[in-house]
C-alpha positions in Angstrom: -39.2 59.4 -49.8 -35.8 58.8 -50.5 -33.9 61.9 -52.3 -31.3 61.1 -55.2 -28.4 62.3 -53.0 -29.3 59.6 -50.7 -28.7 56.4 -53.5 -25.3 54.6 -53.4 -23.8 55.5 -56.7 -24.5 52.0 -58.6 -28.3 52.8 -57.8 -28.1 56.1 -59.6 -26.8 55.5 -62.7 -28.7 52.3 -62.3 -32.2 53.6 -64.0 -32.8 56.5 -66.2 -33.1 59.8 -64.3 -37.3 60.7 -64.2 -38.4 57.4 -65.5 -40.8 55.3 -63.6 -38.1 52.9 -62.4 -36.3 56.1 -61.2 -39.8 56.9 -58.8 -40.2 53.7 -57.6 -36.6 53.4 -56.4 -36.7 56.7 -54.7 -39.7 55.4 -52.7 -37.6 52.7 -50.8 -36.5 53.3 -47.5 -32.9 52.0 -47.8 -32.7 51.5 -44.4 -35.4 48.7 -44.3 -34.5 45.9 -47.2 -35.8 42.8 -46.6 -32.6 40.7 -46.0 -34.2 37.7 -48.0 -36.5 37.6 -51.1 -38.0 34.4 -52.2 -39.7 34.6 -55.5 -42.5 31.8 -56.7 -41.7 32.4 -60.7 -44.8 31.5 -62.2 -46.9 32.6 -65.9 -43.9 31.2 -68.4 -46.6 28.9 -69.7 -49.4 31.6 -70.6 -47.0 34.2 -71.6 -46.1 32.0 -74.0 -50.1 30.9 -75.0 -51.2 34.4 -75.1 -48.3 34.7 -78.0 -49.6 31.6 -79.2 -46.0 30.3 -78.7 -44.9 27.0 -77.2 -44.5 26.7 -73.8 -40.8 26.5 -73.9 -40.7 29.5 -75.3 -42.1 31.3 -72.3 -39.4 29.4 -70.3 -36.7 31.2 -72.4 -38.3 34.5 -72.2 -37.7 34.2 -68.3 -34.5 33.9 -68.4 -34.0 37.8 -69.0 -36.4 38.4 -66.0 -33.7 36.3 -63.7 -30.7 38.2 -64.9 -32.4 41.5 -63.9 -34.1 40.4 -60.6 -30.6 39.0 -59.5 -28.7 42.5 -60.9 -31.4 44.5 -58.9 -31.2 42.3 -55.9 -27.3 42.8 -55.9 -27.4 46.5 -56.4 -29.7 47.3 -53.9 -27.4 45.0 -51.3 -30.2 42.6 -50.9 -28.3 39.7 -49.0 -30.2 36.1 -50.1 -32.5 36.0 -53.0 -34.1 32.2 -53.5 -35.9 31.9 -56.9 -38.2 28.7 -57.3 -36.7 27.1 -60.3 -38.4 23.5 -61.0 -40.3 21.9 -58.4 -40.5 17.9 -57.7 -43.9 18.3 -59.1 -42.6 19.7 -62.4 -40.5 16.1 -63.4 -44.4 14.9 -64.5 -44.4 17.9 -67.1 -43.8 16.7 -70.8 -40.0 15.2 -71.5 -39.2 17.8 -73.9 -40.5 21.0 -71.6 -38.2 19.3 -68.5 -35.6 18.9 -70.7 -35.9 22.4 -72.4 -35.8 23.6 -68.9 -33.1 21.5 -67.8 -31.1 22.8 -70.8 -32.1 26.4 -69.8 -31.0 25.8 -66.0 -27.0 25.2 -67.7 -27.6 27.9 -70.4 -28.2 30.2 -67.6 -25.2 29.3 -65.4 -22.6 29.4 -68.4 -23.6 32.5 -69.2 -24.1 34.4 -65.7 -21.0 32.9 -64.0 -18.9 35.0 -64.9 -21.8 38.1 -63.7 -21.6 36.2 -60.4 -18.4 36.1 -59.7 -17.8 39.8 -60.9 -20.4 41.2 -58.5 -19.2 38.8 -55.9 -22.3 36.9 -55.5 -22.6 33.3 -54.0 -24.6 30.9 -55.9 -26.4 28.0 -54.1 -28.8 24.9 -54.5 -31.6 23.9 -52.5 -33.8 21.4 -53.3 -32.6 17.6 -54.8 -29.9 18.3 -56.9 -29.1 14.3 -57.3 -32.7 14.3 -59.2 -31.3 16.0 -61.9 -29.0 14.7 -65.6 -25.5 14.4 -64.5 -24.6 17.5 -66.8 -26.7 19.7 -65.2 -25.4 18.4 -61.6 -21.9 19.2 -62.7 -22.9 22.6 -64.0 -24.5 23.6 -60.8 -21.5 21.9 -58.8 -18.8 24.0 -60.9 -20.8 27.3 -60.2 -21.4 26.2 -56.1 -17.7 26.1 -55.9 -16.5 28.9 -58.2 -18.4 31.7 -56.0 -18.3 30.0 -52.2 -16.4 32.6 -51.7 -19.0 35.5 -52.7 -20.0 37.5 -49.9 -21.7 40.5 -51.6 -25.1 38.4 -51.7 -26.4 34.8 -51.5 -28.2 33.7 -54.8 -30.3 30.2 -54.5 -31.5 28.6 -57.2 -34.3 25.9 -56.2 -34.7 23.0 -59.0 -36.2 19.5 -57.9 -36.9 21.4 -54.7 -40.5 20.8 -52.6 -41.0 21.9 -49.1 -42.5 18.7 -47.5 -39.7 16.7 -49.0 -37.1 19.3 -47.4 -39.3 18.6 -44.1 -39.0 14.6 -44.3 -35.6 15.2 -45.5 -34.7 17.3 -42.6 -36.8 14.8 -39.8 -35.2 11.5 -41.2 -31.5 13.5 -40.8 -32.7 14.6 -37.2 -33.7 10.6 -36.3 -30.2 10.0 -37.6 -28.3 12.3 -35.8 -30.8 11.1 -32.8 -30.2 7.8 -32.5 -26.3 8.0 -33.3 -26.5 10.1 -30.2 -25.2 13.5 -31.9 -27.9 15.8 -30.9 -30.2 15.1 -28.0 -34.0 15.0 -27.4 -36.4 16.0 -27.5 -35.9 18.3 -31.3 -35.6 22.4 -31.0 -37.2 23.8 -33.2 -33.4 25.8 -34.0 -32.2 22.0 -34.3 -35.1 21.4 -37.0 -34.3 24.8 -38.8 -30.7 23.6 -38.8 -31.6 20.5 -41.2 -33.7 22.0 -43.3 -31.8 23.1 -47.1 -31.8 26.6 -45.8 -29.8 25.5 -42.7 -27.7 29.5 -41.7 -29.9 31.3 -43.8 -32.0 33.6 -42.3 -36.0 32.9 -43.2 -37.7 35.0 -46.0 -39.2 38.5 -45.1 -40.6 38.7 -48.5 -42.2 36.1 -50.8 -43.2 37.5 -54.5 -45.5 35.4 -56.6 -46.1 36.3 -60.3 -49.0 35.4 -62.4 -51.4 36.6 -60.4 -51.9 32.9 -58.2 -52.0 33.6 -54.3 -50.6 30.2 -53.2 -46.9 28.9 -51.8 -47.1 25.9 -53.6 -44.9 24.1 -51.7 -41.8 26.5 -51.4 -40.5 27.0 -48.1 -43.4 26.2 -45.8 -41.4 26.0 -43.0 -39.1 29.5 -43.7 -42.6 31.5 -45.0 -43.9 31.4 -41.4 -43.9 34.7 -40.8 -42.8 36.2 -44.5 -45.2 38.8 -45.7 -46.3 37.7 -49.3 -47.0 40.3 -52.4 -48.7 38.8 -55.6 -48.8 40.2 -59.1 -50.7 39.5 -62.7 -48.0 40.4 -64.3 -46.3 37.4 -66.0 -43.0 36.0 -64.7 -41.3 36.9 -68.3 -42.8 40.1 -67.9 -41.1 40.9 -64.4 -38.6 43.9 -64.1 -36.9 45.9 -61.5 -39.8 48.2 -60.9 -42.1 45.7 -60.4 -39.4 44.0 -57.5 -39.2 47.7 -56.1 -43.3 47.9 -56.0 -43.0 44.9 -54.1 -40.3 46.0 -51.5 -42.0 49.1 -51.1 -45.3 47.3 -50.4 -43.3 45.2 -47.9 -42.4 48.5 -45.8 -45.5 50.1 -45.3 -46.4 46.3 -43.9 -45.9 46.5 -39.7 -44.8 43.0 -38.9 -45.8 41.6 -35.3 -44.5 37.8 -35.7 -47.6 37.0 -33.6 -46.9 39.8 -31.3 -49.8 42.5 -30.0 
């Protein structure tokens, strides 16, 4: 276990001395972060039943869980977190849930920007961004180019994003490339890796699910090959910090072979 002395300052006054978040943040071994989280957000729609609220509703409530999963990302020097906004499956929701959520999506950057830039994080897209309104496109333009220069952590947001497509994406770009005589054949797999949305990031050591499911879903197929998964019931507007440092601590009593004996 970690001793107080042993936190960076911004940890320490960053939960309340002997509460629960305090315990569980002792417990990391700073020395062994993953470098990249990935989180499958998922329960917005049955927090909001169980309160016998609209769905929407639970789509708002998750908001706060964002801002403090990307605050305790940052301060713990976490270097890519990748939240699964809106999948490609999602556009067959109800109009007024995608638009509620598209709505949400600009909400969210207007309001954190200026969070981002202060803690000198870079935000990034992955997915389809040309699927979505023109408004939102713009927002999530203004805030690409506004922190490229962020080096303290990468922050990807994933809306319209679904793995196979990223893999079809990535294969027809290959052929391309191929028969323009750019790269040659037959395809590495670093070449493949290299196309994919993710291209220079490195894969994710952690996935986090919420809701209690125990599926990917079609997020990251290719980058989860060898990430170590942690699930939860607890709802996504329900998630907090101590539940992201049970899940990191979870990860480091994991041994990780990547095949290996």
């Amino acid at each position: 276990m970690m001793s107080e002395v042993a936190l960076k300052p911004e940890l320490r006054e960053y939960v309340e001395p002997g509460s629960p978040e305090e315990a569980a943040l002792l417990a990391l071994d700073m020395t062994r972060l993953p470098r990249h989280v990935a989180v499958i957000m998922d329960g917005n729609g049955r927090w909001a039943a169980k309160r016998s609220l609209q769905r929407v509703e639970g789509h708002r409530a998750g908001i706060e869980s964002v801002r403090e999963i990307v605050e305790a990302c940052a301060r713990l020097g976490i270097e890519v977190l990748t939240l699964f906004a809106f999948s490609k499956e999602n556009w067959k929701r109800p109009r007024a849930e995608v638009d509620t959520l598209m709505s949400l999506l600009r909400e969210y950057i207007r309001l954190e920007l200026g969070y981002l830039k202060e803690r000198d994080i870079r935000f990034r897209v992955i997915g389809r961004p040309e699927d979505l309104p023109l408004p939102v496109r713009d927002d999530l333009e203004d805030a690409t180019d506004e922190t490229k220069r962020g080096h303290a952590m990468i922050f990807n947001v994933a809306p319209s994003y679904g793995s196979r497509t990223e893999i079809v994406d990535a294969c027809n770009s290959l052929i391309r490339r191929a028969v323009a005589g750019e790269i040659p054949l037959p395809v590495t797999e670093e070449a493949f890796t290299g196309a994919l949305y993710t291209a220079g990031l490195p894969d994710p050591d952690l996935i986090v699910r919420t809701s209690g499911e125990e599926r990917l879903s079609n997020f990251l197929l290719w980058q989860a090959a060898y990430a170590e998964l942690w699930t939860t019931e607890v709802l996504w507007p329900d998630f907090r910090r101590i539940h992201l440092f049970e899940a990191i601590r979870d990860y480091q009593r994991r041994e990780r072979r990547y095949g290996g004996v």
